[in-house]
DRENTORFI-721473 format. One record per residue: residue in one letter; chain; x, y, z of N, C-alpha, C in turn. Coordinates in nm, 3 decimals, decimal comma, always signed. Each point is the difference from the previous one (the first is absolute). Example, Ala and Ser with C-alpha at 12.3 -4.5 7.8 and 13.67 -1.06 7.14 Angstrom:
// DRENTORFI-721473
A	A	+1,319	-0,569	+0,780	-0,089	+0,119	+0,000	+0,090	+0,120	+0,000
S	A	-0,035	+0,105	-0,072	+0,082	+0,119	+0,006	-0,077	+0,109	+0,073
// end
This chain:
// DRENTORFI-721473
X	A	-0,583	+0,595	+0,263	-0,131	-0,061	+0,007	-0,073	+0,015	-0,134
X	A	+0,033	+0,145	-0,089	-0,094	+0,001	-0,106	+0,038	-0,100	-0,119
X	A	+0,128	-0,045	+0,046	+0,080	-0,137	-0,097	-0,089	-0,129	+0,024
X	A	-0,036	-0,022	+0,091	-0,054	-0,092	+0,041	-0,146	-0,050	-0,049
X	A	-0,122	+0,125	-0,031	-0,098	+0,081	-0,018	+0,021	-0,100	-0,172
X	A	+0,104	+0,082	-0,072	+0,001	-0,047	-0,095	+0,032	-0,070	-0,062
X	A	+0,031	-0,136	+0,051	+0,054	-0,103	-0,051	-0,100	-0,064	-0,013
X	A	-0,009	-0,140	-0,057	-0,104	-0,068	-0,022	-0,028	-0,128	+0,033
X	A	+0,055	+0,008	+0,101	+0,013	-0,072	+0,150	-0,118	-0,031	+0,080
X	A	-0,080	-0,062	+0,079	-0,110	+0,021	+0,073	+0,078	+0,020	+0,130
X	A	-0,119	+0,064	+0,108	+0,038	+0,036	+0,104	+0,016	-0,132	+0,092
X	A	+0,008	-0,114	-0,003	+0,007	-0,121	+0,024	+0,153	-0,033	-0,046
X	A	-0,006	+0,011	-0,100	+0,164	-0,067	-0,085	+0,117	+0,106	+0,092
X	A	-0,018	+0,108	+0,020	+0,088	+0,140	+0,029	-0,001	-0,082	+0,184
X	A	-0,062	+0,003	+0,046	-0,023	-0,068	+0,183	+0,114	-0,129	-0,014
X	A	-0,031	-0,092	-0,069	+0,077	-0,118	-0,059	+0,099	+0,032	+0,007
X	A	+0,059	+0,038	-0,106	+0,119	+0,038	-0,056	+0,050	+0,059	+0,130
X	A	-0,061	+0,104	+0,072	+0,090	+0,065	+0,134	-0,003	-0,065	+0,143
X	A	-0,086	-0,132	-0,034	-0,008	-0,030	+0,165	+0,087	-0,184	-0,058
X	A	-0,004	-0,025	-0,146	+0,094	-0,110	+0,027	+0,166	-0,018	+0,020
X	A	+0,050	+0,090	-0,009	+0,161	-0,007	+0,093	+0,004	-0,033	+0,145
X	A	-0,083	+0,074	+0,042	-0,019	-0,026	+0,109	-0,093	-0,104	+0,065
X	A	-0,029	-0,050	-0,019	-0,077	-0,154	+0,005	+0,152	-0,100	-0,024
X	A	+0,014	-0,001	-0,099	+0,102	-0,109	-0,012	+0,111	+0,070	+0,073
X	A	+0,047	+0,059	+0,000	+0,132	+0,079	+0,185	-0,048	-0,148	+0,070
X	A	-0,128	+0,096	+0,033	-0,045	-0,026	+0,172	-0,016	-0,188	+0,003
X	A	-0,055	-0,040	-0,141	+0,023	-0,152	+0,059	+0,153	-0,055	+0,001
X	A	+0,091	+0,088	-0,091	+0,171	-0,076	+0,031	+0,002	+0,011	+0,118
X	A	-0,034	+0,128	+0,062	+0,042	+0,025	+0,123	-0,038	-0,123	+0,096
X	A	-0,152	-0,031	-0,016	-0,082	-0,122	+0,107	+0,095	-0,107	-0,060
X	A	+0,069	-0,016	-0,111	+0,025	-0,141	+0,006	+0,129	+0,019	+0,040
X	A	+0,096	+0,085	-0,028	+0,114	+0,027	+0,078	-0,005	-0,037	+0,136
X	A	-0,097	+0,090	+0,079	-0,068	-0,027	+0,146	+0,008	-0,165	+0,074
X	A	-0,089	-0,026	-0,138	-0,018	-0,166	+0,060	+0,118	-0,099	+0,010
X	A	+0,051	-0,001	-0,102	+0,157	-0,038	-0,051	+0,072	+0,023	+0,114
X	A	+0,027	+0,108	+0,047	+0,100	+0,021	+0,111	-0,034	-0,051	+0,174
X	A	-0,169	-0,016	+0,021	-0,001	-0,036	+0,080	+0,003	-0,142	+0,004
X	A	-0,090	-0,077	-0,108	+0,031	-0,148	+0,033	+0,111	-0,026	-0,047
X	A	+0,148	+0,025	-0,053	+0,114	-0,026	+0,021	+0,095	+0,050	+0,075
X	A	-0,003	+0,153	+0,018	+0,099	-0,003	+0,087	-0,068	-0,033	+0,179
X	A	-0,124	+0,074	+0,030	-0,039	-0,003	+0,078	-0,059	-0,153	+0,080
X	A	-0,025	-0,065	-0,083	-0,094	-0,152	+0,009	-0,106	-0,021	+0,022
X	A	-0,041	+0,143	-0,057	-0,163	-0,050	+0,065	-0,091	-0,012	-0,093
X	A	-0,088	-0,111	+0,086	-0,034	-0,129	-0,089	-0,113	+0,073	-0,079
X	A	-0,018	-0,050	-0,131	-0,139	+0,049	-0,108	-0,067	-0,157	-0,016
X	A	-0,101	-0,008	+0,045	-0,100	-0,050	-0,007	-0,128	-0,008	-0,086
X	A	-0,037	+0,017	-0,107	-0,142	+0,011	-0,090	+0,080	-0,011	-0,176
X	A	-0,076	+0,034	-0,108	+0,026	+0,008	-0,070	+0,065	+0,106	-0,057
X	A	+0,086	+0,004	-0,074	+0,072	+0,135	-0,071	-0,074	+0,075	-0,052
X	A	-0,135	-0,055	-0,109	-0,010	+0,092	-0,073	-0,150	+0,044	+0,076
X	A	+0,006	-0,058	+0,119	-0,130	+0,106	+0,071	+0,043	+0,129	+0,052
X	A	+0,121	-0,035	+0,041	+0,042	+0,093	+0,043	+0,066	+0,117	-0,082
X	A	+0,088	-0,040	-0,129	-0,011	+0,135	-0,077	-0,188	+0,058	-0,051
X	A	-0,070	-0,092	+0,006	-0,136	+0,069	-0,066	-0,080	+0,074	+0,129
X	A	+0,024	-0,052	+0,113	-0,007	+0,061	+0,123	+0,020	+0,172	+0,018
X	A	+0,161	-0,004	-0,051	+0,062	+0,175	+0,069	-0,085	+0,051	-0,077
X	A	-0,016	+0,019	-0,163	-0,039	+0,094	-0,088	-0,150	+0,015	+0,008
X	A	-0,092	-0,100	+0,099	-0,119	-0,003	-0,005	-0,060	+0,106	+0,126
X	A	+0,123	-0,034	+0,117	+0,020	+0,046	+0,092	+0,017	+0,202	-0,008
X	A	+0,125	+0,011	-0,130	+0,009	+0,129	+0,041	-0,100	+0,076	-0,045
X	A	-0,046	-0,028	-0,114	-0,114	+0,038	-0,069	-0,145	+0,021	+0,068
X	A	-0,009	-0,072	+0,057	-0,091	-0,061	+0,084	-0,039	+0,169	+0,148
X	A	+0,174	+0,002	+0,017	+0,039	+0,146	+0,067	-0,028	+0,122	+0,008
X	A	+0,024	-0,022	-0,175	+0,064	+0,160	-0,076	-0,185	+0,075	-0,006
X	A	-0,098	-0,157	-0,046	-0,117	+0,121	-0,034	-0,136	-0,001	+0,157
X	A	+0,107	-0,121	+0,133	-0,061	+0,068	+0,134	+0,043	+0,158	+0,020
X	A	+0,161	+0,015	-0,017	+0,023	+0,142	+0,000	-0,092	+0,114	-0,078
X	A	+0,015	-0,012	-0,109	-0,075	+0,061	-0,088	-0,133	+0,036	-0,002
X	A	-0,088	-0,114	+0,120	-0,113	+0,022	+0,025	-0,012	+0,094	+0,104
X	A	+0,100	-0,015	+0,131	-0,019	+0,056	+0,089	+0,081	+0,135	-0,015
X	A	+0,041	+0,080	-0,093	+0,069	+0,136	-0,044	-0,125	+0,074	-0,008
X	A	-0,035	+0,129	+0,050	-0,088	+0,109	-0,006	-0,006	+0,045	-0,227
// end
């Protein structure tokens, strides 16, 4: 942590840097998801594509700081 302290980094850029791997995972994963159900599965997608990728990430986010609110 005291590595961290001293870099010259903001505490913004350091959050970034550790929460974007995981952001981009989790959307291969949703599009993996989607992929497999409307082809192998058939079920039907209906709306636009890119509402729906701007959708999940608005969505989890949207999550992460209800959680965050409701933590003691």
């Amino acid at each position: 942590m005291e590595q961290l302290i001293s870099t010259p980094v903001s505490a913004m850029e350091i959050m970034l840097g550790k929460l974007a791997p995981y952001f981009v995972l989790g959307m291969f994963d949703v599009i993996v998801c989607a992929a497999i159900a409307i082809y192998w599965f058939h079920v039907p997608f209906r709306g636009l594509v890119c509402h729906a990728c701007l959708s999940v990430p608005r969505c989890s986010l949207w999550l992460c700081f209800r959680w965050d609110s409701l933590s003691p």
